[in-house]
N, C-alpha and C positions, 0 to 999 in steps of 0.2 A: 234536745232529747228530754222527754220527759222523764221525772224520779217520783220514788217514792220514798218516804223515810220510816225504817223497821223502829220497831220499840225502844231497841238497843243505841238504837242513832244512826246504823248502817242507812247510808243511801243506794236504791236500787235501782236502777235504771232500769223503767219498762223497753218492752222489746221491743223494737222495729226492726222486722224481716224483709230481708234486701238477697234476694239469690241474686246469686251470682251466675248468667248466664252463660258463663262461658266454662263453667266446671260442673258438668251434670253431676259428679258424683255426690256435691257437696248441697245442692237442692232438694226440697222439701224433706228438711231435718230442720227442727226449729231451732235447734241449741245452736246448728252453725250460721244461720242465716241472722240470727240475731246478733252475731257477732261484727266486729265493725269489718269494710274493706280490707281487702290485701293489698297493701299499699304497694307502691313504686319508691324505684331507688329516692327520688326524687323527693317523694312525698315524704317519706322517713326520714330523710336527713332533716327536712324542716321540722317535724314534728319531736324530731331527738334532741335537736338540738336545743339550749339553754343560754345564754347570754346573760349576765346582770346589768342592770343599767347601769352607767356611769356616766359622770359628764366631768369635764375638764377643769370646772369652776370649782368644785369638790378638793382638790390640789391646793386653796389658799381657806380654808376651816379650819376648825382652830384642832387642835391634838387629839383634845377626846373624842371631838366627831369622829376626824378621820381612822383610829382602830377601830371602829363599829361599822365601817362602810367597807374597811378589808374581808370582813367577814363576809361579804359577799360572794368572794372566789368560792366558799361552799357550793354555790348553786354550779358554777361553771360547767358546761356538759359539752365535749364538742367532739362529735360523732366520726367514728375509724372505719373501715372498711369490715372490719370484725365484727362491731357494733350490730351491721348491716346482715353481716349471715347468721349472727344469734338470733336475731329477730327474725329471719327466715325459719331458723332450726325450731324455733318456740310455736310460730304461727302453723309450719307444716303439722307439727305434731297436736297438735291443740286441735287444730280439724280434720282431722283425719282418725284424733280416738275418739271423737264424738260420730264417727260412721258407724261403729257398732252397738251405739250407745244412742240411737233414735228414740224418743219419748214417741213417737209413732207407731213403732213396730210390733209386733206380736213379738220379738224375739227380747226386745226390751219388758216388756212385760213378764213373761214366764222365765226372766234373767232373776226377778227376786225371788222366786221358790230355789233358785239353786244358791242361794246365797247359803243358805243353812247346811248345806252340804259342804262350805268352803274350807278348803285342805290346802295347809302351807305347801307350797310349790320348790320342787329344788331348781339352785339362781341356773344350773348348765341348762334346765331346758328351756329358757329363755331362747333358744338360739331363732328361732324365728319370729320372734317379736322385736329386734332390735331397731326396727324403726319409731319404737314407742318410748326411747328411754334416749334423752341425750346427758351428757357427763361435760360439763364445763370446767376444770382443773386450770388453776393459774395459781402464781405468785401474789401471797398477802398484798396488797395496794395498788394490784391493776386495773381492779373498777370491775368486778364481776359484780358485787353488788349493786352498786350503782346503776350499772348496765342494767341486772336484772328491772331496777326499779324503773326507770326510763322507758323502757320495754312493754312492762305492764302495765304504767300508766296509760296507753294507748286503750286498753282493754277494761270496759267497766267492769269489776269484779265480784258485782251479783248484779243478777239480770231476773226480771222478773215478766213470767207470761203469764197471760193470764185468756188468751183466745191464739190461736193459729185459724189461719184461712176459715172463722166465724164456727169454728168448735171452737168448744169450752178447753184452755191448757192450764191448769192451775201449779204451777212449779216455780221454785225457783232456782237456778243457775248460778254456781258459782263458775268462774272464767280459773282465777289459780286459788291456791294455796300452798305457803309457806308453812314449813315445819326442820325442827332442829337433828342433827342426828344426836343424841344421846351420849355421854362422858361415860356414863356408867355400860353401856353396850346392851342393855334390856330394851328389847322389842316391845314391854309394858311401856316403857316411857317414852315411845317413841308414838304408840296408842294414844298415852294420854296427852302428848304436845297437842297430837292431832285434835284428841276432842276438844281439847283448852281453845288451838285456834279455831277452830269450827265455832266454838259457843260466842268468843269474840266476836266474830263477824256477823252469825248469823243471832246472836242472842238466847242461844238453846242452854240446856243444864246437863249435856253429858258427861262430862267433864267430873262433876258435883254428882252423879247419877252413877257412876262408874270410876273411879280414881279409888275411895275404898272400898270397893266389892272386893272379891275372891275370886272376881273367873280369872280365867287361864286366858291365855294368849289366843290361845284356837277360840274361846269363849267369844273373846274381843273381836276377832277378826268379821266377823260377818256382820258385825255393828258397823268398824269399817266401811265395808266393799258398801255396805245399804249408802250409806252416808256420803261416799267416793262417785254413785253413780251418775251426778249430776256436776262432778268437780272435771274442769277443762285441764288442768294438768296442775298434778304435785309435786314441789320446788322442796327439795329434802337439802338442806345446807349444812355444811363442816362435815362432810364425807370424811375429811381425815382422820376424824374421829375412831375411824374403824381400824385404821393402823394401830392404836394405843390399847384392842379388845380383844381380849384373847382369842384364840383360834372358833372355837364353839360359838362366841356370843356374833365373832363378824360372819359368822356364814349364817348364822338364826337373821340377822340384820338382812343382807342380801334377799337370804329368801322369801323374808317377808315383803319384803320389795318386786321381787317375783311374781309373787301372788298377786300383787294390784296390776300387776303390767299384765299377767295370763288371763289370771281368772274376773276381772273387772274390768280392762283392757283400760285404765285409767294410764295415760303417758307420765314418766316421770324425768325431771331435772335435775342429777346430782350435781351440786356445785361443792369444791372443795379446791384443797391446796396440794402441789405436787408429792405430799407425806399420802396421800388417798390412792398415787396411782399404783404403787405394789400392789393394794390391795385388791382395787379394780382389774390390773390387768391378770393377775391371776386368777382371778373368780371367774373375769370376762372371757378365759382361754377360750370356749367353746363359742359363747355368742358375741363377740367383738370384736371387729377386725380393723386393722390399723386406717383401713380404706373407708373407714363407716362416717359419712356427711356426721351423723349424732356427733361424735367426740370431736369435744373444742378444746386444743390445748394453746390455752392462753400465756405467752411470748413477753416479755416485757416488752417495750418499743425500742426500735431499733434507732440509730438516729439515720432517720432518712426525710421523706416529706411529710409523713405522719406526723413524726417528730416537731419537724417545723414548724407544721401546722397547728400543733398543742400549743405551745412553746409562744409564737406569733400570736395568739389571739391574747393569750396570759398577761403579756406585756402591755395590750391596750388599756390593763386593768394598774392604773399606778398612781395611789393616792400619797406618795411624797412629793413636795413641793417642786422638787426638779424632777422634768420627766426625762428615765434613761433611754436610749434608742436600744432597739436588740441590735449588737453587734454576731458575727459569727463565733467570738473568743464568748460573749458570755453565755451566749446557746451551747459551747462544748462545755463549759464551764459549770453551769447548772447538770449536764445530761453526766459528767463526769461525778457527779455529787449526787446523783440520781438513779442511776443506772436506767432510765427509763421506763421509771415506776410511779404512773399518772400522783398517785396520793403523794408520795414524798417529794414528788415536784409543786404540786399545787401548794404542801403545805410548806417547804421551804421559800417560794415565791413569797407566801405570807407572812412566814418567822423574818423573812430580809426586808420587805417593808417595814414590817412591826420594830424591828431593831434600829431602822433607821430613820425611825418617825421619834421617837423615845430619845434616841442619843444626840439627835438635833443633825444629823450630819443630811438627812432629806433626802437622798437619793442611793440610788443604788450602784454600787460600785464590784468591781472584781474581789478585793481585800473583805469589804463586808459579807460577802456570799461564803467565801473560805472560813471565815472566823464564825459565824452563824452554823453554819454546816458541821464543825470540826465541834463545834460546842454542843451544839442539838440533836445530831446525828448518830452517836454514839453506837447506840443500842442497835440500830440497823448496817451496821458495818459489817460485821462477818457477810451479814446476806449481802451486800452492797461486794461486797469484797469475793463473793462465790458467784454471784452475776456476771461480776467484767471476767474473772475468769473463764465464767464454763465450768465452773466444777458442779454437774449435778446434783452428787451426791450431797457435797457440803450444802447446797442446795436446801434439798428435803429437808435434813439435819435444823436449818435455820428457818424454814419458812412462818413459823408458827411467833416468830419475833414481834415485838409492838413495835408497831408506828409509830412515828414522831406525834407528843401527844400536844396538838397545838393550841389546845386548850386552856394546858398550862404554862404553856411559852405564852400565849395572849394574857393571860393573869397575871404574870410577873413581870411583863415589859409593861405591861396596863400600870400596875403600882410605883414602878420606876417612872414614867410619866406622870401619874399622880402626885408625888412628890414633890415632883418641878414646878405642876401647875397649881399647887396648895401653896407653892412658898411663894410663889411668882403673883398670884393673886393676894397673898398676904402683902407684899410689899406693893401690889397694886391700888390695893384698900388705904393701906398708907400713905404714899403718895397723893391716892385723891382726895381725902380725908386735908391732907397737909394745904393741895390746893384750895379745896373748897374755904378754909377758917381763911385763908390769903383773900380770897376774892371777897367775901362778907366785910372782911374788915379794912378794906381799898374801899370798898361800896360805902361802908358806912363814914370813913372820912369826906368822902365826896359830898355825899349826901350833908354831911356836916357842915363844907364849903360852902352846899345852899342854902345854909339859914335853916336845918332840921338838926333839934337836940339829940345829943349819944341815944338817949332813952329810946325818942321815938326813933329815933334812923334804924336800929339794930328789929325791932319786930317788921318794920315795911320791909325791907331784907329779906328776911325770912316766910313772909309770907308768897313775896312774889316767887320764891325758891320754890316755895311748895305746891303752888299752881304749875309753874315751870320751869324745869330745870336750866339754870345756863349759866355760860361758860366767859360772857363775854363782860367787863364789869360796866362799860361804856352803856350795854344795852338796862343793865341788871339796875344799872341807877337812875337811868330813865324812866324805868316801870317803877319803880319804886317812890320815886319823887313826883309823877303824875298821881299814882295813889293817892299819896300824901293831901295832894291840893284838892283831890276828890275829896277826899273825908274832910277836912279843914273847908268845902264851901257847903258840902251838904250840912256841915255842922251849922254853918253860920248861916243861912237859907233857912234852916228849921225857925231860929229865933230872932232874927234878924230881918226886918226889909229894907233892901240895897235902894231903895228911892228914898227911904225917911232918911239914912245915913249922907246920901248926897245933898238933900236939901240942908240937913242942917249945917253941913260941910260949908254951904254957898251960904247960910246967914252968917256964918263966923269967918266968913271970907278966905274960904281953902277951897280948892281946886277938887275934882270929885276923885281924885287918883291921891292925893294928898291925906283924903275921909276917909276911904278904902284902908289903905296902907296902915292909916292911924290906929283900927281896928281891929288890922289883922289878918282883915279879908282881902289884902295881898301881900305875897311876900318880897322882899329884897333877893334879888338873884345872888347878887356880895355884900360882903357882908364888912357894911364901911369903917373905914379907918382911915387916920391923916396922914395924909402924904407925907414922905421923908426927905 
């Protein structure tokens, strides 16, 4: 696919239009045709799915490498059946509110003179739009987020045309956008996320244009819906927020939500935690029925094949020296410490490596998962504890709990190894330091053996050290003592000629090994003494 890159640094993916011939509704609309296929079961598992490398030989590195390669399981992504009908939910809605929304149409056209007319909508008369809005509710650390991300990476998230079938289209397309629900429960700051992420992605200043103004909410709103008419579906996260806003501020929130869903027919995404659903299902009375595909209420995992399935790929990932086999005791064993809650499985898998890479013990055992778990888990036990039972309500009560922060479990087992490997390398440094002056001064004796003075034996030593390190003193006195004869003939070669030396050797009646030797220009291998 080809891109373009915005000022900002956003990359946008020019459009290639691909109808779909087998859904007339959804052709000659550019915003949908530009969007990618609608995948198959098939195709999506692969595309969801996430693996990190790892290889076998990574199990014998030395400490430190291996905490920085467990960090890998971040990436791990391994696709549910769930997984599968979000991405349905998201893709149906995504094209299906770009039908009323044709950059083609005359009806899209004289859509922006009614923008100025736009009137907060009340959320009951949604009741026939609720194919435009789906509500994903789960428990903190089942992977809604993640999921979402996964999801829309499939979808480039600004598209830019620039001709349809050789007319001129000059627009550009955004596919989502992400926005926060608000602490404080103002419908202004939920305005200004919006302009903040807008001006992010697309590089604009309404944000800086609008944040200290004076208007009013109504003011704001038709800046909004202008700005919305090209956005494929808006992802509003921590819906639960609206349970903590007093009665007034959560029903102004809804209805401003309303309004994009009636009057801009923009689809929307609430994501939140089971503390959101009082609030939804009371507002929802009129437009949301228990039967509606939109609402996903996300389950922790049950231990069944899903389970397995998680659990089974996780284990492939095992950077301590001994690899554990997954038995059926510690698949119950982890899902018992887990409740079957992806995050605090994935990151306990981690804290139990990390703990047993640090304490030297290498591997993964029953007693280390208990004692990791009992130590680190803490803070998620009542919810761990309202899970195995079913108690819903304590449920809500807790969902809002932090996660096991493995961040700082990696920091502190990281420094508890550090220790090890500073003292362990200090005494390493010692030791070799102790061997190295051992092997010099073995070498320099030898060398001594052959007829080379302390003086000179101890630099030929060190030089041959310092072209090459070695280990061996046999080899180290070898090189050392060839040196030697090199510099002791080029010395005597310079001033010396080895013919005038032998001739005069033969008029004083000496032998030419006799002349040599006399000279200097050979040495004695031993170094003679009389026999005892």
């Amino acid at each position: 696919m080809m891109t373009i890159k915005l000022k900002n640094g956003t990359v946008a993916q020019l459009a290639n239009y691909q109808a779909d011939t087998d859904l007339i509704e959804y052709q000659n609309n550019p915003l949908i045709e530009a969007l990618p296929p609608i995948y198959s079961h098939e195709q999506l598992v692969e595309l969801l799915m996430l693996y990190p490398p790892f290889h076998e030989r990574e199990r014998l590195l030395d400490e430190y490498k291996r905490v920085h390669y467990i960090q890998r399981l971040f990436q791990y992504f391994q696709p549910f059946p769930l997984h599968l009908e979000i991405y349905s939910s998201i893709d149906r809605v995504l094209r299906t509110g770009y039908l009323s929304r044709n950059p083609l149409s005359k009806e899209f056209a004289t859509s922006f003179y009614d923008i100025k007319n736009l009137k907060m909508t009340n959320f009951d008369n949604v009741a026939n739009q609720t194919g435009q809005t789906i509500s994903i509710i789960g428990t903190s650390g089942v992977g809604k987020t993640r999921t979402l991300q996964r999801i829309l990476n499939l979808y480039p998230q600004v598209i830019s045309h620039v001709e349809y079938n050789k007319q001129p289209l000059n627009m550009y397309q955004i596919t989502y956008l992400f926005i926060q629900t608000p602490f404080d429960g103002s419908v202004k700051t939920l305005i200004y996320d919006f302009f903040y992420q807008f001006d992010q992605l697309m590089g604009t200043k309404y944000f800086d244009r609008y944040a200290n103004s004076r208007l009013s909410t109504s003011q704001l709103m038709p800046i909004v819906a202008s700005l919305s008419k090209h956005i494929g579906v808006l992802i509003i996260d921590e819906i639960q927020h609206l349970k903590s806003m007093k009665q007034k501020s959560s029903n102004e929130m809804l209805n401003f939500m309303t309004t994009l869903i009636n009057q801009v027919n923009i689809p929307l995404v609430m994501v939140g935690t089971p503390k959101s659903l009082e609030v939804l299902q009371l507002q929802f009375r009129q437009a949301r029925r228990s039967f509606n595909p939109g609402n996903i209420l996300w389950d922790r995992l049950q231990k069944d094949e899903i389970w397995d399935l998680l659990i089974g790929g996780l284990f492939k990932y095992q950077w301590t020296r001994f690899e554990t086999p997954l038995t059926p005791e510690l698949s119950a064993l982890f899902y018992e410490h887990t409740q079957g809650i992806c995050d605090i499985l994935i990151k306990l898998f981690m804290m139990v490596q990390l703990r047993a890479i640090s304490s030297g013990e290498e591997k993964i055992t029953p007693e280390l998962i208990n004692k990791v778990a009992n130590e680190e888990l803490k803070m998620v036990q009542p919810m761990l504890k309202a899970l195995k039972e079913g108690n819903v309500k304590r449920l809500v009560e807790y969902d809002d709990l932090f996660l096991p922060n493995i961040e700082t479990f990696m920091q502190r087992e990281k420094v508890q190894l550090d220790k090890k490997q500073v003292m362990q390398s200090l005494k390493d440094g010692v030791a070799k330091h102790q061997k190295q002056e051992e092997l010099i001064n073995e070498a320099i004796v030898r060398l001594q053996i052959l007829g080379i003075d302390e003086a000179d034996a101890k630099p030929l030593v060190m030089n041959v050290l310092k072209d090459e390190p070695l280990n061996d003193v046999a080899i180290l006195v070898k090189k050392a003592y060839l040196a030697s004869a090199n510099i002791a003939s080029e010395s005597a070669v310079e001033t010396i000629d080895l013919r005038d030396v032998v001739k005069q050797g033969k008029q004083a009646g000496k032998t030419a090994y006799e002349a040599l030797l006399e000279i200097g220009m050979i040495r004695r291998e031993y170094v003679e003494c009389d026999a005892l």
